[in-house]
C-alpha angles and dihedrals in degrees: 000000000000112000085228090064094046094056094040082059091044085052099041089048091051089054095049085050093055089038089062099036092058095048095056089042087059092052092040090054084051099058096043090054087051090057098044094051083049087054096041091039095067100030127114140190108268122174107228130171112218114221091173147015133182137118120258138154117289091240090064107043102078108249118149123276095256091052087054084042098050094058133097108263087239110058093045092088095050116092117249137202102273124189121188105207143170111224103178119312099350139058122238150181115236131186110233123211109245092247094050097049099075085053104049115105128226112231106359126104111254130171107230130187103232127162101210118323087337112106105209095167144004126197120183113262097214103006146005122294109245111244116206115240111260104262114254115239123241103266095041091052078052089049097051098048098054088051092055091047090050086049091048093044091052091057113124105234120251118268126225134187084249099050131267120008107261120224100255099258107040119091124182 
């Protein structure tokens, strides 16, 4: 065979690939957007104050039987958002949304938007919910300290009715 004709039917084989992975990603977005609209589409603003947050297995965390039955077998075993909360009177375990999670409080009242035992949102009931400052990357934490040190460096030096401030310590 000609090695043009190999790599015409590589080629060919890869777009077909893409051809039908996009396809089945475009279903799949579809139904998730379906879903999403049915979740937001029931829930309701509840105030809640959140005794405890972390992610465990669903087994663990305390849901009812038919939500552990109700799953798929194999995402029982991953570990999933998981909120303690009292609403009211009782304490209950509640399943966080994976973008909420990161926002939710320990132990403040919020009002969250929840459909069931499913968190989708949470707003701060008397204040605003402190958010925690983005995380510099590596190189820019670099950059800022030598900064620091050049400011520093550039720093005119005290003065002092005797002269020039000493180093505590050194004595002439």
């Amino acid at each position: 065979m000609n090695p043009l004709t190999v790599i015409a039917i590589v080629l060919g084989v890869i777009l077909a690939i893409l051809i039908v992975l996009s396809l089945v990603g475009k279903k799949l977005q579809k139904k998730s957007d379906a879903a999403q609209e049915n979740i937001a589409a029931g829930a309701q603003y509840y105030s809640i104050m959140v005794i405890d947050k972390k992610r465990m297995k669903l087994s663990e965390a305390g849901f009812p039987q038919i939500v552990i039955d109700q799953t798929p077998k194999w995402l029982r075993g991953r570990k999933v958002p998981v909120v303690k909360a009292k609403i009211g009177p009782k304490i209950a375990s509640l399943m966080c949304d994976e973008k909420v999670f990161d926002k939710v409080p320990v132990k403040k009242e919020v009002k969250a938007f929840m459909n069931g035992i499913y968190i989708i949102d949470v707003k701060g009931l008397r204040s605003g919910l402190d958010t925690k400052p983005e995380k510099k990357k590596f190189l820019a934490r670099l950059r800022d300290k030598a900064q620091k040190v050049v400011d520093e460096s550039k720093k005119p030096a005290k003065a002092t009715p005797g002269g020039i401030e000493q180093k505590k310590g050194k004595k002439k």
